[in-house]
C-alpha positions as CSV (number, residue, x, y, z in Angstrom):
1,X,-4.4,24.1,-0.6
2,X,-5.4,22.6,-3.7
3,X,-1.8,20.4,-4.1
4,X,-2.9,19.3,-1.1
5,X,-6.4,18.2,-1.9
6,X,-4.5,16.6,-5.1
7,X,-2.7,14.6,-2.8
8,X,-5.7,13.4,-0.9
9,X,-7.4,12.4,-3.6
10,X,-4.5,10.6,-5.0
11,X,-4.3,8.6,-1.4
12,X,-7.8,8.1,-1.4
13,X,-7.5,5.9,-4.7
14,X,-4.8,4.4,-3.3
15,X,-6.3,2.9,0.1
16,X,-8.8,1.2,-2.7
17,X,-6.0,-0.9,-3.0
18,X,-4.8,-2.0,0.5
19,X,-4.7,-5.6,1.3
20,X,-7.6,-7.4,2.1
21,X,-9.2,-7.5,6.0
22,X,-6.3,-9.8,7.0
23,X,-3.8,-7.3,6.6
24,X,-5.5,-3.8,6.9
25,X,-7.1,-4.1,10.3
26,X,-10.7,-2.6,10.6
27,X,-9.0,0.0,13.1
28,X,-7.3,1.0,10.7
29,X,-10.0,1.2,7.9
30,X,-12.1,2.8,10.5
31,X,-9.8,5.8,11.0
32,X,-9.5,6.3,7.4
33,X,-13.4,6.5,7.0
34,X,-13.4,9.1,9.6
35,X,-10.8,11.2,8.3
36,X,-12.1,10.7,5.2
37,X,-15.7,12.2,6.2
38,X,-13.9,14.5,8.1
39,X,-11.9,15.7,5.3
40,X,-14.7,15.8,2.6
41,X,-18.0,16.6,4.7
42,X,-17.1,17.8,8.0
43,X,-18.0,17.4,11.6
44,X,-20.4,14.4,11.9
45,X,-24.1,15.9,10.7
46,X,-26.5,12.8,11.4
47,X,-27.7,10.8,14.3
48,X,-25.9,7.9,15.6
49,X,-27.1,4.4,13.9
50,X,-29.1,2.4,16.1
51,X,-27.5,-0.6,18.4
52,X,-28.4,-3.3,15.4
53,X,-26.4,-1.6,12.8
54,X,-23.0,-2.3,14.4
55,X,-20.9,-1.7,11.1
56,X,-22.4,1.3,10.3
57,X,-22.3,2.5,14.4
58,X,-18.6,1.9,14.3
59,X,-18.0,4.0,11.2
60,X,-20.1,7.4,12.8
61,X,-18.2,6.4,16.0
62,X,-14.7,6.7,14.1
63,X,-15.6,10.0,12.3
64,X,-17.2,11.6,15.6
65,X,-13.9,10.9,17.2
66,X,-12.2,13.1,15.0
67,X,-15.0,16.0,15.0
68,X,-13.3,19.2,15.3
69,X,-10.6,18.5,12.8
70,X,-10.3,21.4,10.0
71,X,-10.6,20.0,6.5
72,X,-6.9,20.3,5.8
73,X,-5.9,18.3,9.4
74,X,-7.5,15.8,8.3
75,X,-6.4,15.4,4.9
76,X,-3.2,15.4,6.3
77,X,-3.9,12.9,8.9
78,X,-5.7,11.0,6.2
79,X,-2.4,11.0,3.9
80,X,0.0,9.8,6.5
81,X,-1.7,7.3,7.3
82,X,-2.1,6.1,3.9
83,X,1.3,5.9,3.5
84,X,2.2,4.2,6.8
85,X,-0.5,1.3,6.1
86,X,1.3,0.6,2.5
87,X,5.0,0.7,4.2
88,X,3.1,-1.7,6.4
89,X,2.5,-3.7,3.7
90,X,5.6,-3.5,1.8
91,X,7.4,-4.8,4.7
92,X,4.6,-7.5,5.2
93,X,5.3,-8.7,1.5
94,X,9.2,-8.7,1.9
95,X,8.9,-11.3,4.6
């Protein structure tokens, strides 16, 4: 278990560096976020922001939706989709 929270941490440094808004969708970023929580705090612990905080609504809304998730399903979840985002953008910048 520890290689794989290695790994995680080694993706998590490396969505830092995704493309900017244009090309990493905020679906996407909002996955990662949840797995993310999911991965490092566990199942959502806090009320649900109120109707005029609408970033920070969407960002519980992603990690509830993943609630239930063991650590180590997430960080695998987390990992691959890491990876598919940059192969995303690798074939982005080879057009």
């Amino acid at each position: 278990m520890a290689l794989q929270e290695e790994e995680f941490k080694e993706y998590a440094e490396k969505a830092k560096s995704l493309p900017p808004a244009r090309a990493t969708k905020d679906a996407d970023k909002l996955i990662l976020y949840g797995l993310y929580k999911q991965a490092t705090v566990g199942s959502v612990n806090t009320n649900r922001p109120g109707f005029f905080s609408p970033t920070e609504r969407a960002k519980w809304d992603a990690w509830k939706a993943v609630e239930g998730k063991s650590k180590e399903e997430a960080m695998t979840e987390y990992i691959a989709k890491v990876k598919q985002l940059q192969q995303v953008e690798g074939a982005a910048s080879t057009t």
